[in-house]
C-alpha positions, 0 to 999 in steps of 0.5 A, a space after each residue: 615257036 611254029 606250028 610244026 614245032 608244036 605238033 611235033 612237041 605235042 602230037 605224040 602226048 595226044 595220040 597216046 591220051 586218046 588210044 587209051 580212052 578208046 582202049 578203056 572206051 572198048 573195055 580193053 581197060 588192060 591195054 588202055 592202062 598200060 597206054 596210059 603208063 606209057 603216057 604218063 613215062 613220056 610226060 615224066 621224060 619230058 618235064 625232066 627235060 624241061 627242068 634240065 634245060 631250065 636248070 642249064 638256062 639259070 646256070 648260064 644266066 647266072 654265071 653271065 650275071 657274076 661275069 658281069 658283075 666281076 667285070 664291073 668292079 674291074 672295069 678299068 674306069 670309075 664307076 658309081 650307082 647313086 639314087 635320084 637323091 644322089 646318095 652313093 649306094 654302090 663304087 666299084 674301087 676306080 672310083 674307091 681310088 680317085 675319091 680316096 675315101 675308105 667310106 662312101 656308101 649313103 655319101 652324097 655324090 655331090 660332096 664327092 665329085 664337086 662340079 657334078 650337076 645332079 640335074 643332068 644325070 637325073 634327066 638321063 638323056 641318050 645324048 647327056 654328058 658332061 666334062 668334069 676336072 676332078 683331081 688334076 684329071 677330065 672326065 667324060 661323065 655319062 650315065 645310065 637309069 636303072 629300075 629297082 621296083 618302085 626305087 631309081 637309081 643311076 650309073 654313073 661312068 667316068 672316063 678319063 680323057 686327060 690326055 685329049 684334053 691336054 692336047 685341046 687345051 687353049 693357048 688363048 687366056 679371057 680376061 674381064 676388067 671391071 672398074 669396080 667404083 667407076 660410079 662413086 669416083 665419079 661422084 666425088 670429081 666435080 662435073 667439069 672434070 668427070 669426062 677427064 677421069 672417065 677418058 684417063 680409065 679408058 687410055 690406061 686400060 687400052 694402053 694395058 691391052 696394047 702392051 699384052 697384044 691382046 684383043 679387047 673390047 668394051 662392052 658396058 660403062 665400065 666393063 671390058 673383055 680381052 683375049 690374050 696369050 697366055 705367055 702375057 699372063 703368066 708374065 702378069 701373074 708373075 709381076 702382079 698385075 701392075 694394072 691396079 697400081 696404075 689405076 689407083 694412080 689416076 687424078 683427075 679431079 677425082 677425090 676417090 681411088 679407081 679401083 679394078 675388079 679382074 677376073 681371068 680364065 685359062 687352062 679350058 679346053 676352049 675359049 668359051 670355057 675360059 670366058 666362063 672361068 674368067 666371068 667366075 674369076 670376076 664375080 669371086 673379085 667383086 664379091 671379095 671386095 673388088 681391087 684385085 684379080 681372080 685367076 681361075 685355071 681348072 680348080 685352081 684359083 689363085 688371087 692377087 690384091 684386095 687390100 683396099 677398103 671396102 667402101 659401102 655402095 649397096 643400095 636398098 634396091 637390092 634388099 628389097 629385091 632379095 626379100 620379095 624372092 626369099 619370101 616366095 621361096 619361103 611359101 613355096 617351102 614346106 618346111 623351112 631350117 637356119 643352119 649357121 657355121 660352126 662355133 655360132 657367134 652372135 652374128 650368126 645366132 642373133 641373125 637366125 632367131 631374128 629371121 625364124 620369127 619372121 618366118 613363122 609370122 609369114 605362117 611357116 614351120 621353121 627350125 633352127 639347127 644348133 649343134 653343141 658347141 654354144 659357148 659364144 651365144 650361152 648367155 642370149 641362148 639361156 635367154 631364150 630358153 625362159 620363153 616357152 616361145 622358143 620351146 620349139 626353134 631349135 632342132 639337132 642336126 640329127 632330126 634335121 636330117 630325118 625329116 628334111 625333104 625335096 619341098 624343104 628350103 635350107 637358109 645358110 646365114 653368116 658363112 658361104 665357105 664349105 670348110 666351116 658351115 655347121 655340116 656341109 652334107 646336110 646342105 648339099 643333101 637339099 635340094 632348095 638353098 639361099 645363102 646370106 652372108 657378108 663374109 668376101 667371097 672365098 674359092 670355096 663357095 657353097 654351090 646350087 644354091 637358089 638365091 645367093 645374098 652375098 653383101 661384102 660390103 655390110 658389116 654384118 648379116 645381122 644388118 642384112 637380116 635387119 633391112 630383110 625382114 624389114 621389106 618380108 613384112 609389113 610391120 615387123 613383129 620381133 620381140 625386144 629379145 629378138 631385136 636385141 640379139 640383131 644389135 648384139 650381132 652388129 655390135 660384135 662385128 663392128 667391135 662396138 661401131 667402130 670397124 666397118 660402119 657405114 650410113 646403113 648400118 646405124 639405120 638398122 642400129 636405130 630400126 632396132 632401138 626403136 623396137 625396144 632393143 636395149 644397148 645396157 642389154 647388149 653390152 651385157 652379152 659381151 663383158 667378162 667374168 673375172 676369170 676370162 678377162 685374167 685370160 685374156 689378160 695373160 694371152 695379151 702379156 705373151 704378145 711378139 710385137 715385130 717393129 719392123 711391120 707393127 705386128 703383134 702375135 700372142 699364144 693363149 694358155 692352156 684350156 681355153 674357148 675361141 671366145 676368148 681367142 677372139 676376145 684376147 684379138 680384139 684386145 690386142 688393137 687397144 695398144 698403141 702402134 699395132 697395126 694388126 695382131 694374131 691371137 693362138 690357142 691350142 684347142 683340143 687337137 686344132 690350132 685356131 688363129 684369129 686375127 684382127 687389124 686397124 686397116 693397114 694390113 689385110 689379115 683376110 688374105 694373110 690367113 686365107 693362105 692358112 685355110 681360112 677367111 673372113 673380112 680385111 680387119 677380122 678374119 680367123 682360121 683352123 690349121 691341124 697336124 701342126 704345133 703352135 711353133 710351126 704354125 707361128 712359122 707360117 704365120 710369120 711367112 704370110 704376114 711377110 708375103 702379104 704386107 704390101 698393097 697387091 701381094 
């Protein structure tokens, strides 16, 4: 406001204020009050005005604001407020719509649009977006900080570019080799003839790159890269990959199959977008056990082979490597939680217990999350609870959520698989996370973790768990209980030191027998009362044997737990001329399939195509919505699709 302005505003006041002194001053108190009223008219006059002026500036206001806020929940793409945590605290309906959840208020947004990095939005930089492929559709994901008082909170905006994208899309498809066992080939060929085997790799896989006109280059020992049309590939995927066969066909003196791990990416809108999918795609193969191809177009992943036997190749170089970051994290950690995945079997619990007491002895609180269904671990959990000591271990979900902060770290042992982790919102709600596992590598990873100790090629995460702890202290405190619960773990999934054992896994068997586990207290965990064993019994009786595979499937009756599922699987290796056989029940409203094989037949990838996972001899799944005979029928369909060697 200028000066003209506020003598104009004010003059007029003034002069009348100063009249009516000088009438009152001069004892004309009558026309120095009349002065006066008139003042006082002027004022009221012109405060009615003000508050007019004001009322119609509010009303504008608001009416701007309700406009803005209509079209915010009408704008035409997605748009989400979370706070810096990343829970959703407001979606208009776009986003309501690509979500296809009915809830999504205080859901993390993480669990909704997989591939976000919550980083990126937090640093809310005038220039920060990001691509994300998210339903069979690319968004262009910018954001925007808000302050609430003393509260945070970003908007986040999703713009569909698919059509951009699918005229950007490369023609040009990456694929990664790598001869998976190139070292432990070549230590099994006598010296004269490793340069033969060495060379013969080398001829295969230019001559492969010929044949596909694709440019290729060596860039280790034994890993390669290659561009290649994506005609060529699609021809490939379709004849699959003929390569690994090839490979496997060499002999030069060498006493062990080459095997190739594989990794391609396409369907990127760019090479360096393909290079980062097929460098996923490798990383997927080698943890799933290696001899087989990853194919990562987008979000999609298909996968080809993987039925050779694993071979153990770790080396303890690694596990102390692992222990030595895990317990830096750990002190750098307020409060520490175990979280397993659903159904917790003795691996699983075993490994928990065993890894909590070592965190306590580093000086650290640490708590377990067990959730209700207990079956599988009741009897080394009764166990437990007649010490006082573990009084304090457990802790429900519920209270895990309450208390769990931005300094906390999350360990996940004995699952990396989204599906069937005990509660997969708390996980991505923190922060801070490792993962240890030995389960191949699914599709279906958990992301942001800070370590990731994936070992395909222990037998179980209580072995892991066993040589861990061991490099985390010095010397070791575990109680008998503690170290007979590791054991018990080994023990089951080894199926008594009979699957998947190698040099490794007796040296942590013997660790622990040397602490004082006792085996006649481990067998104990693992014999049936009479009742389950007449169970397991009839579930064997109904077996479907095809002699045309060697396969064999049973159906469990009615009310029974997964534990004897799994138990009545197992069984069903004890009879002659089964090379694999599959255990059905109805539990609740849920068909739960586990499946077991002596080696010649992958039930890993057979049910995988079901939803689920594990381990080539031991795998397991979970179907809904189906009767047991239409998921017999697509049992049926995978074992046919999945009984030879790379299919």
């Amino acid at each position: 406001m200028n000066k003209s302005e506020i003598l104009k505003r004010y003059l007029k006041p003034m002069t009348l204020i100063i009249i009516s002194i000088l009438f009152w001053y001069y004892d004309y108190k009558m026309i120095g009050a009349a002065v006066f009223l008139i003042f006082l008219i002027n004022n009221f006059y012109l405060l009615q005005m003000y508050w007019r002026k004001d009322n119609d500036k509010r009303k504008f206001i608001d009416d701007i604001n309700k406009s803005i806020s209509d079209n915010m929940c009408n704008i035409p793409f997605p748009i989400v407020l979370i706070n810096n945590t990343g829970d959703i605290a407001w979606s208009n309906e776009r986003f309501n719509d690509i979500a296809k959840r009915e809830e999504l208020l205080n859901k993390n947004i993480l669990s909704v649009a997989r591939g976000l990095s919550l980083d990126k939005v937090l640093e809310n930089k005038a220039d920060s977006h990001q691509r994300l492929k998210y339903d069979g559709k690319v968004y262009d994901v910018h954001s925007t900080k808000l302050n609430n008082n003393s509260e945070e909170y970003y908007l986040i905006y999703f713009n569909d570019i698919s059509n951009i994208f699918d005229l950007e899309k490369t023609k040009e498809s990456i694929v990664h080799i790598e001869v998976d066992n190139l070292n432990e080939a070549l230590d099994t060929t006598e010296e004269n003839s490793r340069p033969l085997v060495v060379a013969e790799v080398e001829r295969c896989i230019n001559a492969y790159a010929h044949k596909l006109n694709a440019m290729i280059k060596k860039y280790d020992t034994n890993k390669y890269v290659l561009s290649v049309n994506d005609k060529s590939v699609e021809k490939e995927i379709s004849n699959k990959f003929p390569i690994l066969e090839e490979i496997s066909k060499i002999d030069k003196g060498n006493k062990l199959e080459v095997t190739l791990s594989i990794g391609v990416g396409r369907g990127g809108i760019s090479p360096l977008e393909n290079d980062n999918f097929a460098t996923v795609a490798k990383e997927l193969a080698l943890g799933r056990g290696g001899d087989q191809v990853v194919i990562k177009d987008n979000e999609n992943i298909k996968i080809i082979g993987g039925n050779t036997k694993e071979i153990e190749k770790r080396t303890r170089v690694r596990a102390r490597v692992i222990s030595h970051a895990l317990k830096e994290l750990i002190y750098e950690s307020e409060k520490i939680y175990i979280i397993g995945h659903r159904n917790p079997d003795m691996d699983c619990f075993g490994s928990a217990v065993a890894l909590a007491s070592t965190i306590r002895q580093l000086g650290k609180d640490c708590s377990i999350i067990l959730g209700n269904d207990t079956v599988p671990i009741n009897y080394f959990l009764d166990r437990l609870k007649r010490d006082v000591k573990y009084n304090d271990y457990f802790i429900s979900l519920d209270d895990a959520n309450r208390y769990i902060d931005d300094n906390d770290l999350v360990i996940v042992v004995d699952v990396h698989n989204r599906s069937y982790v005990e509660n997969i919102d708390f996980i991505e709600k923190s922060k801070r996370k490792v993962i240890i596992d030995h389960h191949r590598r699914s599709p279906d990873m958990i992301g942001g973790a800070l370590l990731n100790y994936i070992e395909v090629y222990a037998s179980s995460t209580s072995e892991m768990i066993t040589e861990v702890i061991q490099y985390m202290l010095k010397d070791p405190k575990l109680t008998q209980t503690e170290a007979e619960g590791l054991l018990a773990g080994i023990y089951m999934d080894t199926k008594g030191f009979s699957f998947k054992t190698g040099v490794r896994t007796f040296e942590a068997a013997s660790f622990l027998r040397n602490i004082g586990a006792d085996t006649i207290e481990v067998k104990k965990m693992f014999t049936d009362n009479l009742e389950d064993y007449l169970l397991i019994a009839e579930t064997i009786k109904s077996a479907k044997v095809n002699p045309s595979n060697n396969t064999a499937i049973a159906v469990c009756p009615d009310n029974v737990d997964t534990v004897i599922v799994a138990k009545s699987a197992d069984e069903m290796l004890n009879i002659s001329g089964i090379l694999a056989g599959f255990v059905l029940a109805k539990i609740n409203d849920d068909i739960y399939i586990s499946g077991r094989s002596v080696g010649d037949i992958n039930v890993q990838v057979v049910l995988e195509e079901l939803g689920g996972g594990g381990h080539m001899n031991i795998a397991g799944t979970k179907m809904s919505g189906l009767t047991i005979e239409e998921v017999i029928e697509k049992l049926e369909e995978s074992i046919k699709k999945h009984l030879k060697v790379g299919e």
